[in-house]
C-alpha positions as CSV (number, residue, x, y, z in Angstrom):
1,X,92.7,85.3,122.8
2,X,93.9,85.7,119.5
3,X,97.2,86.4,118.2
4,X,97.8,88.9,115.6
5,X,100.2,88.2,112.6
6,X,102.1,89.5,110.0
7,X,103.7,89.6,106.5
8,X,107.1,90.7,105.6
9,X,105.3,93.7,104.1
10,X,103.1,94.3,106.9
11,X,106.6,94.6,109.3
12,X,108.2,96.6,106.8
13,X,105.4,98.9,106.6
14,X,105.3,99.4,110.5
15,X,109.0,99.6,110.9
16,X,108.9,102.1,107.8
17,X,112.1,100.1,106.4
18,X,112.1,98.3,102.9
19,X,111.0,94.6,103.2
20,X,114.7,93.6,101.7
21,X,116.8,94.9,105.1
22,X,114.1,92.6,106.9
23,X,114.8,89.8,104.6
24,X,118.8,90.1,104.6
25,X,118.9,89.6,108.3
26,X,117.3,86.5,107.9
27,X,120.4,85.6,104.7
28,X,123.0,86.7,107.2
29,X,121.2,84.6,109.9
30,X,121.1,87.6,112.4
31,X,117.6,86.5,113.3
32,X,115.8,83.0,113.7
33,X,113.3,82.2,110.6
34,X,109.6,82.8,112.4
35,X,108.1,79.3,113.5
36,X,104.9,80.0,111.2
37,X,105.2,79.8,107.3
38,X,102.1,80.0,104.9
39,X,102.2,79.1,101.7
40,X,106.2,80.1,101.9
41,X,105.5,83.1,103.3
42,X,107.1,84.0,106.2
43,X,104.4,84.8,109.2
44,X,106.0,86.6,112.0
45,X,104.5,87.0,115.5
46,X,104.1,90.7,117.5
47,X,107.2,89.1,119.2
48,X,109.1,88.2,115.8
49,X,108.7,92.1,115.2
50,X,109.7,93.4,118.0
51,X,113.3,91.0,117.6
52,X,113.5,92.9,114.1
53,X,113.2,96.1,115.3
54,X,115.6,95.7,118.2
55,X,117.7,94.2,115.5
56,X,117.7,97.7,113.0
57,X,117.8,99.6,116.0
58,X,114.1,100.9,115.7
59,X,111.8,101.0,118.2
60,X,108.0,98.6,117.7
61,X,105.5,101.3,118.3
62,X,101.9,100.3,117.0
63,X,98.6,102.1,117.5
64,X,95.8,99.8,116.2
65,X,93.4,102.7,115.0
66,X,96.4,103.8,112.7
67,X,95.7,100.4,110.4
68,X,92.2,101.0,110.0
């Protein structure tokens, strides 16, 4: 089984927020930094997301045939 991951754009996109309200929750320390970095990236989990978006208030809704 394989997990699926995702950018800071790839969140933002999802969440339909700007990537910087994602990234000042991690200044103000709202939210943990995701376990997985690549190449100082930050790689966030299906379960990362779902913590961002109860964090904004938004709901993590995802259809997979929307992507494609």
């Amino acid at each position: 089984m394989t997990k699926e991951l995702f950018l800071l754009g790839d969140v933002s996109r999802r969440l339909n927020v700007p990537p910087h309200r994602i990234s000042y929750l991690f200044v103000k320390r709202a939210i943990p930094e995701p376990l997985l970095r690549l190449g100082n990236r930050r790689v966030f989990t299906e379960e990362d997301g779902r913590a961002i978006a109860k964090m904004l208030g938004l709901e993590w809704k995802w259809d997979k045939d929307q992507e494609k």
